[in-house]
C-alpha positions as CSV (number, residue, x, y, z in Angstrom):
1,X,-11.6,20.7,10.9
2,X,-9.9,23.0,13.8
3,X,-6.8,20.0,14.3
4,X,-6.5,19.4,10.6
5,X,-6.4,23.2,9.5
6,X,-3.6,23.2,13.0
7,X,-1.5,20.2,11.5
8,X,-1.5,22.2,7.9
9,X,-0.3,25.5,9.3
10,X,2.2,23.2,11.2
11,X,3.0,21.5,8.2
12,X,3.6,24.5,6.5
13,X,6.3,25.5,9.4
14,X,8.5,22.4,9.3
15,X,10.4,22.9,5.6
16,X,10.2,21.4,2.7
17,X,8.9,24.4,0.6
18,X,11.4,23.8,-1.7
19,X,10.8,20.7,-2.9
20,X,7.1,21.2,-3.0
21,X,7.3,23.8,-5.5
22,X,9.6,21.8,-7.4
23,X,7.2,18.7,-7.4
24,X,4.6,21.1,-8.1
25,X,6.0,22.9,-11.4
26,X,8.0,19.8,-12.6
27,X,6.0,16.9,-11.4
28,X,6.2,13.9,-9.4
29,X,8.6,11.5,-10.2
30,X,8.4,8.4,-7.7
31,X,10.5,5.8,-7.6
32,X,8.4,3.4,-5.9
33,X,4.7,2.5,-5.6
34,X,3.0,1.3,-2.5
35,X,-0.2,-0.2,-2.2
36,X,-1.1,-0.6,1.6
37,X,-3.6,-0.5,3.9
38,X,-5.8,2.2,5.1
39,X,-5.0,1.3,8.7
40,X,-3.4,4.9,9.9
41,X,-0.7,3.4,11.8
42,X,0.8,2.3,8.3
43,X,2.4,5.7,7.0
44,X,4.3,4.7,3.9
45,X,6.2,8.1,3.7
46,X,7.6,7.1,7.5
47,X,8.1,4.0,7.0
48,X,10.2,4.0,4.2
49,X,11.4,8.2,5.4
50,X,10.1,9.0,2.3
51,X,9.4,12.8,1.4
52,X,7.2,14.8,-1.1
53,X,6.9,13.0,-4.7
54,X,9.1,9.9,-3.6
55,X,6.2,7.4,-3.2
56,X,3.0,7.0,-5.3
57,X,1.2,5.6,-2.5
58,X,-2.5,3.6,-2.8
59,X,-4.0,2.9,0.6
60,X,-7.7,0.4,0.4
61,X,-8.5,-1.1,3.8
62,X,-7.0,-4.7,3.5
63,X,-4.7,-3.5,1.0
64,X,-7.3,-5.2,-1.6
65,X,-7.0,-4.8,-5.1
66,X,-9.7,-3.8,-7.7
67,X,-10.3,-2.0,-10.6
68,X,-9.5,1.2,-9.3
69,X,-6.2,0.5,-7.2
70,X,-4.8,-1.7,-10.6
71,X,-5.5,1.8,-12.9
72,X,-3.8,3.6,-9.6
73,X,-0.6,1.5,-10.3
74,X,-1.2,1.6,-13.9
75,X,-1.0,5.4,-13.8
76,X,2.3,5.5,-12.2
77,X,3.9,2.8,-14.2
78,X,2.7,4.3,-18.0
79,X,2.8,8.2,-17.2
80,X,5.2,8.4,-14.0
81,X,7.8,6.0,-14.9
82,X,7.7,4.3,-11.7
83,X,9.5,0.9,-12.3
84,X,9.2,-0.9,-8.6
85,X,5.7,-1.8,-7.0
86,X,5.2,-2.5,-3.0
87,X,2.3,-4.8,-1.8
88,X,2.7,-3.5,1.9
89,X,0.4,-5.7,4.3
90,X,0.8,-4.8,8.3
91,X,0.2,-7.0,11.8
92,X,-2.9,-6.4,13.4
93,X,-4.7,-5.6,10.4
94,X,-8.5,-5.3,11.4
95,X,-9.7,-6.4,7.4
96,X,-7.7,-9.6,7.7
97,X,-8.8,-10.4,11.3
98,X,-12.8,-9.6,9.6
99,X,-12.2,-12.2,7.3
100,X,-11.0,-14.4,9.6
101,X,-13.6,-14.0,12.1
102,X,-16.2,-14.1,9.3
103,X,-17.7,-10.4,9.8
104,X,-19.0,-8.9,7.0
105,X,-21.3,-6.2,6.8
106,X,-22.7,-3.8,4.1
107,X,-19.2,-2.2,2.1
108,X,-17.3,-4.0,3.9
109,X,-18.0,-7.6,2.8
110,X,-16.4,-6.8,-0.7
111,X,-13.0,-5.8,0.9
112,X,-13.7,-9.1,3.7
113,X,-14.3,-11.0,0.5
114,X,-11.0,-10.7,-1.4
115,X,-8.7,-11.3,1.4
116,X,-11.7,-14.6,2.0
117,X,-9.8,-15.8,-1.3
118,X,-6.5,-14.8,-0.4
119,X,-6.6,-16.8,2.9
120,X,-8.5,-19.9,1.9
121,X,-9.0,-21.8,5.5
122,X,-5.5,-20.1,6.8
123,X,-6.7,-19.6,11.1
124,X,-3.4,-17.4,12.0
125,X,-3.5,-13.7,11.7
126,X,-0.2,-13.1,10.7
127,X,0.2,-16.1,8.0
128,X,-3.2,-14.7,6.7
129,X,-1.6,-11.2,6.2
130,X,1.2,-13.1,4.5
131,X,-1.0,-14.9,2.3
132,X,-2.8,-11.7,1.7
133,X,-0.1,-9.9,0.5
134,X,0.9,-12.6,-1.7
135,X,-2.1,-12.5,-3.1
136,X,-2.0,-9.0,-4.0
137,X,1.4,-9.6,-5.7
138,X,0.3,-12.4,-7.9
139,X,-2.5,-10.0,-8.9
140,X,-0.1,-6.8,-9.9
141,X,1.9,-9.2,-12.1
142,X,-0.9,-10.8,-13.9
143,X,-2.1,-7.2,-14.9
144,X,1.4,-6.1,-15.4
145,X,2.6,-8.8,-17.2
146,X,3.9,-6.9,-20.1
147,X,5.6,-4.2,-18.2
148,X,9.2,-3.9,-17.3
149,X,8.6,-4.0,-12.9
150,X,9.5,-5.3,-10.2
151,X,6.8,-6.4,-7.6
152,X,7.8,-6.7,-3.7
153,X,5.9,-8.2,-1.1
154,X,6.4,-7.0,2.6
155,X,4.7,-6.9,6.1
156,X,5.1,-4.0,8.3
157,X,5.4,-4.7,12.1
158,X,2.9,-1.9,13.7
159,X,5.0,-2.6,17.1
160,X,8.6,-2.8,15.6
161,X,8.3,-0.9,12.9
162,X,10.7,-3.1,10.8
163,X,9.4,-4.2,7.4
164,X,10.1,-7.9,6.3
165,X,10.1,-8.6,2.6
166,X,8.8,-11.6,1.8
167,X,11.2,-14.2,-0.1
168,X,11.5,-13.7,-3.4
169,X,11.2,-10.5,-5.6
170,X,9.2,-10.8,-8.5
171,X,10.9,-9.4,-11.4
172,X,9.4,-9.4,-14.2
């Protein structure tokens, strides 16, 4: 508690008051959403130098999609306006290397599960992150098949830093 009260009070120090109370009286209008892992070398709001109210970001380990991450999006497409989705997978992504070492244990196995089916028999880690991803963008345009979005696919380097979209935007 003593490091995360510190980084608040730092927080607090570094700016940005402005458009915090603006966000907070007039509300948050991002113009992307990104659904990525839980991993906490994947910062969406660095990666993309992103600040307060820019991103409506949804992090699951594996950067899975159920019921809860597609009302998530769902949210910030009806009532935020948000018109662009991100399915952000990243190298070294320990839910993707559980799947494909088969380990599977207690809450994990659902998340280990879904990215299972994503993968199919795929033995590379970084093609299975790829497929994975993909996977997650078919999924936001089935549900979203009706709304006016665009859905991206990308991997994030964890050693680069450089994000590569994958081919293809899918416009709907």
């Amino acid at each position: 508690m003593q490091r995360l009260t510190e980084g608040n009070l730092r927080s607090l120090t570094r700016g940005g008051e402005a458009k915090r109370i603006r966000t907070a009286r007039e509300g948050q209008h991002p113009y992307a959403v990104v659904v990525c892992c839980s991993d906490s070398r994947v910062i969406p709001e660095k990666i993309f130098d992103a600040d307060i109210g820019e991103l409506f970001v949804i992090r699951v380990a594996g950067n899975v999609l159920g019921a809860h991450q597609l009302g998530s999006i769902a949210y910030a497409v009806e009532h935020l306006g948000t018109r662009t989705v991100v399915m952000l997978g990243h190298t070294g992504c320990g839910a993707v290397a559980a799947a494909l070492n088969g380990h599977a244990d207690g809450f994990v196995a659902s998340i280990v599960q879904d990215i299972r089916a994503a993968i199919g028999t795929e033995g590379d880690p970084n093609r299975a992150c790829e497929l994975n991803v993909r996977h997650g963008v078919n999924r936001i345009r089935e549900a979203f098949a009706d709304e006016p979005i665009e859905v991206l696919g990308a991997v994030y380097d964890i050693e680069t830093g450089k994000v590569d979209w994958l081919n293809g935007s899918f416009a709907m």
